[in-house]
N, C-alpha and C positions, 0 to 999 in steps of 0.2 A: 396806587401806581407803584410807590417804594416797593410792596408787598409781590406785586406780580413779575417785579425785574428781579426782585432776591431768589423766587423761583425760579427762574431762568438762568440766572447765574449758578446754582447751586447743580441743576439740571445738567451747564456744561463744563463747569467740574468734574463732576462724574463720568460724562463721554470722555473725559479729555486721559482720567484716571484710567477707565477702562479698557482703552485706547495702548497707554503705554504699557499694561498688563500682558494685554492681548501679544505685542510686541518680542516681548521675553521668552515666550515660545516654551515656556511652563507650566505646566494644565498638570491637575489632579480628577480621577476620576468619581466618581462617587463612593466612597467611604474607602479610598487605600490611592495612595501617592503611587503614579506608573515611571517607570525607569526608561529614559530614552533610548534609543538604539546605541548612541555613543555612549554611556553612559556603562554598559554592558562588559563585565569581562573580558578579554582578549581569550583566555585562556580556558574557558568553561565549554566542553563538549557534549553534545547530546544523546540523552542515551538511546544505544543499538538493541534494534531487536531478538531477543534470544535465535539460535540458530535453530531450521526445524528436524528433527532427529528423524533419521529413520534405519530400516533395517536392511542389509547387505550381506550375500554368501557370493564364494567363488563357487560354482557348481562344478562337482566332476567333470570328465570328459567324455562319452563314449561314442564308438563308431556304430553308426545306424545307418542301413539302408532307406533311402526316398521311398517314401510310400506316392506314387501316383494313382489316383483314384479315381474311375471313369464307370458310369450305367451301360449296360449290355444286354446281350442274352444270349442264347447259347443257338447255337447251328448245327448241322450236321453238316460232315465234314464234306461229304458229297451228297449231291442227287441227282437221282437220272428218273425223268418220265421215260418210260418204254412203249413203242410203239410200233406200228405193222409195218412193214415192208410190201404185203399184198394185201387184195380183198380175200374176206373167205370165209369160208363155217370155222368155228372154234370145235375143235376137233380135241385136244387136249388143252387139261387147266391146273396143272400142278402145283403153282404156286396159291400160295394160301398169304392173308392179310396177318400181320405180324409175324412171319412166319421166316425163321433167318435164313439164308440163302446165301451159297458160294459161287465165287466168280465162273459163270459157263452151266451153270444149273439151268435147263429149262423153265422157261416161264408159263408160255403159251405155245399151240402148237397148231396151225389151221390144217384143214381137210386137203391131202395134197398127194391123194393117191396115183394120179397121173405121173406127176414129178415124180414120186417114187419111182415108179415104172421107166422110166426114162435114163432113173440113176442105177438100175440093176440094168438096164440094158448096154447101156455105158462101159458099164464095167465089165459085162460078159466079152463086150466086143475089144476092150483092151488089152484083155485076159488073151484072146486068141491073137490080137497082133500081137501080143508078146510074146508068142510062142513061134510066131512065123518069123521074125525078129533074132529071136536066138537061135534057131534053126538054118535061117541064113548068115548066120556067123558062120559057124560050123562048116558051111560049104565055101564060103570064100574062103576061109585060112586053106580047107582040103585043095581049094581052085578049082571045083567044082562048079561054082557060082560068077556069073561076071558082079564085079565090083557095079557096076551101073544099077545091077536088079538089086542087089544089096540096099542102094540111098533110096530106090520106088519103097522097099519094105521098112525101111528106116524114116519115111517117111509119113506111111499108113499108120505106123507105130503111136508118133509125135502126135499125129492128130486124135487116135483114137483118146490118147491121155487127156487132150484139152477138151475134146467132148465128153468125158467124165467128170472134169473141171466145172464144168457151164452147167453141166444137169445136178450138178452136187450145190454149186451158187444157187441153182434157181429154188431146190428144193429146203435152202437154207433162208429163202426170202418168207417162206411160209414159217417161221421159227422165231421163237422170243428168246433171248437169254440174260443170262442175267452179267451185265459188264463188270458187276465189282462184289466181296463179301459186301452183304448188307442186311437189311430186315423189311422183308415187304411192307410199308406202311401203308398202301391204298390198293387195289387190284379194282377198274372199272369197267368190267365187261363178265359175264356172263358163260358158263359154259352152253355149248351149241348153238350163243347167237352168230349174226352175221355182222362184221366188221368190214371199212372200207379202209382200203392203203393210207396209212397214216395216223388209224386211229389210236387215240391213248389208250393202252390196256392195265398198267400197272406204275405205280412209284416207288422207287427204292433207295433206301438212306443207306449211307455210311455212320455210323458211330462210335466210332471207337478209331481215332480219337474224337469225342466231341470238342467244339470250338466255342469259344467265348468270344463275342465280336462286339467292340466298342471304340468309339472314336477317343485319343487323346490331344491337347491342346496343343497349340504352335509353342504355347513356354516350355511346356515338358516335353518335346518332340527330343530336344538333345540330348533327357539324361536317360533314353530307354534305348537298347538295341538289340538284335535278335538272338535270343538266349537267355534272357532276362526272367530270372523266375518269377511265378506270376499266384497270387490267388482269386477262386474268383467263388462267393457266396451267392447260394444260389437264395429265391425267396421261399425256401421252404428251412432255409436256417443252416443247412448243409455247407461245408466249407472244402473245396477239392483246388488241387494243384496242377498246375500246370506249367507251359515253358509258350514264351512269347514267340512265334515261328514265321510272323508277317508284319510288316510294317508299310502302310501305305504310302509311295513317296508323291501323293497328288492329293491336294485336300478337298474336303467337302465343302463345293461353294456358299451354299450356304451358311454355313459354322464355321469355316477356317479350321476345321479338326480332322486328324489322321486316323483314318481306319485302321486298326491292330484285331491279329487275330492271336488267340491263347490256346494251345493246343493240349487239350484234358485227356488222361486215359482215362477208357471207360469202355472195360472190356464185358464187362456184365450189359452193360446198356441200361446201365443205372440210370444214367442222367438222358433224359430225351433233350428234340430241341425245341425253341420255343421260349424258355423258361426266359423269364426273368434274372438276371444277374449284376451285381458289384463287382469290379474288377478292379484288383492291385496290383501292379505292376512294382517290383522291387527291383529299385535299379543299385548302383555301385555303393559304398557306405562311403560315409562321410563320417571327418571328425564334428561331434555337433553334443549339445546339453540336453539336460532333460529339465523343466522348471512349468509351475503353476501354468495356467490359464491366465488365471487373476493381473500375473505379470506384465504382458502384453498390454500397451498401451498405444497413443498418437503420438506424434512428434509435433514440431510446429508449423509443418511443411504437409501433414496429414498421414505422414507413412507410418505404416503399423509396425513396432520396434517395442526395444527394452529400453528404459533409463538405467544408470549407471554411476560409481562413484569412482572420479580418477584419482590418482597422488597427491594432490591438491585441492582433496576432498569436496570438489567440482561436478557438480551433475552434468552430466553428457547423456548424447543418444545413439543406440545404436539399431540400425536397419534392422530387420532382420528375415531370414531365407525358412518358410517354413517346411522340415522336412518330413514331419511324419504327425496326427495328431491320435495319440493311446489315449489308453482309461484314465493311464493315470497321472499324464502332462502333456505338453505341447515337448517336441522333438524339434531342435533350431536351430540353426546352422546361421553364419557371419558375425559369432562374438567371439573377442579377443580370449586366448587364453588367460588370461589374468586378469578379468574383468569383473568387477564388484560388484553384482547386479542387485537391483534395489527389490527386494521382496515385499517389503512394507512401505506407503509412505510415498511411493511412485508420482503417485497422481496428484499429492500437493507440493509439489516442488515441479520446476520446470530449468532447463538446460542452461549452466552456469550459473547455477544457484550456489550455495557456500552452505553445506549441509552439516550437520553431526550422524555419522555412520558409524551405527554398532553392529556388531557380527551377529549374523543369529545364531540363535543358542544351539547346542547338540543334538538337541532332540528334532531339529527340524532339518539339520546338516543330516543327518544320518535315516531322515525320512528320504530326503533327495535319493542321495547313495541308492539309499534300499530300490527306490524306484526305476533309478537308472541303470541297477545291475540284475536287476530281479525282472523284468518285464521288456527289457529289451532285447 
């Protein structure tokens, strides 16, 4: 019994030991003694992580016109279907299919030898009131004539003119002409068949100027106006100029996009219409930079911008206006003149960040330069 209480005794010793250990709020961990939190420095700071470098130019300056850039195709400036006036045999067919043609030129000509007759008689009989006409001038100045028989012949006179008038209209009903220079591009009738009042016989273009027709956007509607020189690539690779001469002020419901028209010379009649076309509008220059592609990044907000290093070696970001995109960079408009733009490095830093910014070297300054004064 002595034996099993000395166990017990000895048992809560040990609690009682371990107890007041526990207490003192002193622990070591396995194999190295830990330093309290009070226990700690006042004055020991942690170390900062290096800053992250990157690369920065201020890029030239230069003035470039807005490239707006819309799909098209080309028109002719005009066209007229021509058509009959009356029913009738095709009696003349002068007009030929491609065939250029001036304003008042004969088209067609129906069988209208009645009308003729009518127009030579016309005129005989005006012929002779005009002689009876001045005849009786002559006797009234003398007062050989009453003034009263004078207005009867003055009268026969008048009328004979408007019945040469009417037989000359009607014999002009039987007649095609052609209302503008152009180039026959269809003729749909036949010599010596029969046509009915109204029938299509012929269609005829204008081109020269041709027209390059395309919708532009409601953003770009303010920076184009009419005068605005224009290019417009055809898809045969061909590059021709022109001047912007129409601007639609009512949009296409559908698209919310203005119709423009670009007026091409094209006095050969090189260019037909129909084509397929790109069209550039070059509107007023802007001060603006020339810089990478690669540049161009997000913001934090999702707007597509440059980042940037301020005075206080501070990443910042700037919107930016895109004005023109070449071979050989992006053309950009809404950066500060004296703004450090990040070339390298963009993408791993984000807006008030605490950077190290090295200028880039000469050979990549004087790549810019080259680009911006050589290609612009």
């Amino acid at each position: 019994m002595s034996k099993i209480r000395f166990h017990k005794l000895a048992a809560l010793v040990v609690l009682v030991a371990f107890a007041a250990w526990m207490g003192t709020g002193k622990f070591s961990s396995v194999g190295s003694a830990q330093t309290s939190p009070e226990e700690k420095p006042a004055n020991v700071e942690q170390p900062k992580a290096p800053l992250r470098t990157v690369m920065v130019v201020t890029p030239p300056r230069v003035e470039h016109a807005r490239a707006i850039r819309v799909s098209g195709q080309t028109e002719a400036d005009k066209r007229a279907t021509l058509a009959t006036r009356a029913a009738g045999i095709i009696a003349e067919l002068p007009a030929k299919q491609g065939q250029h043609i001036k304003q008042g030129d004969l088209v067609l000509m129906l069988d209208a030898e009645e009308k003729t007759a009518a127009v030579e008689t016309a005129r005989a009989t005006l012929d002779e009131r005009r002689g009876s006409w001045e005849a009786t001038q002559k006797l009234v100045k003398s007062g050989n004539t009453p003034k009263l028989q004078a207005d009867a012949v003055w009268s026969a006179f008048t009328l004979a003119q408007s019945q040469l008038q009417a037989a000359e209209a009607e014999l002009a009903r039987n007649q095609v002409k052609a209302p503008f220079d152009g180039v026959v591009d269809k003729v749909s009738v036949e010599m010596g068949s029969s046509v009915m009042q109204g029938a299509e016989v012929a269609t005829i273009l204008s081109l020269d100027p041709i027209l390059g027709k395309g919708e532009i956007s409601e953003r770009d509607l303010h920076y184009v106006k009419i005068g605005d020189e224009a290019e417009v690539k055809l898809v045969d690779g061909k590059v021709v100029k022109g001047t912007l001469r129409y601007i639609s002020r009512d949009a296409t419901a559908q698209t919310r996009t203005f119709p423009v028209e670009i007026a091409i010379p094209n006095g050969d009649g090189a260019i037909p219409a129909g084509m397929t076309a790109e069209i550039t509008v070059r509107a007023e220059p802007i001060d603006a930079v020339m810089l990478p592609r690669s540049v161009v990044t997000l913001g934090e907000n999702g707007d597509l911008g440059i980042r940037a290093v301020d005075a206080s070696s501070k990443v910042v970001f700037y919107p930016i206006d895109l004005v023109d995109d070449t071979q050989d960079g992006l053309v950009l408009g809404g950066i500060p003149a004296d703004a450090k733009i990040i070339i390298a490095g963009q993408d791993l830093v984000k807006e008030g960040d605490q950077v190290n910014a090295q200028p880039a070297s000469e050979a990549v300054i004087q790549k810019l330069t080259k680009d911006a004064t050589g290609t612009l």
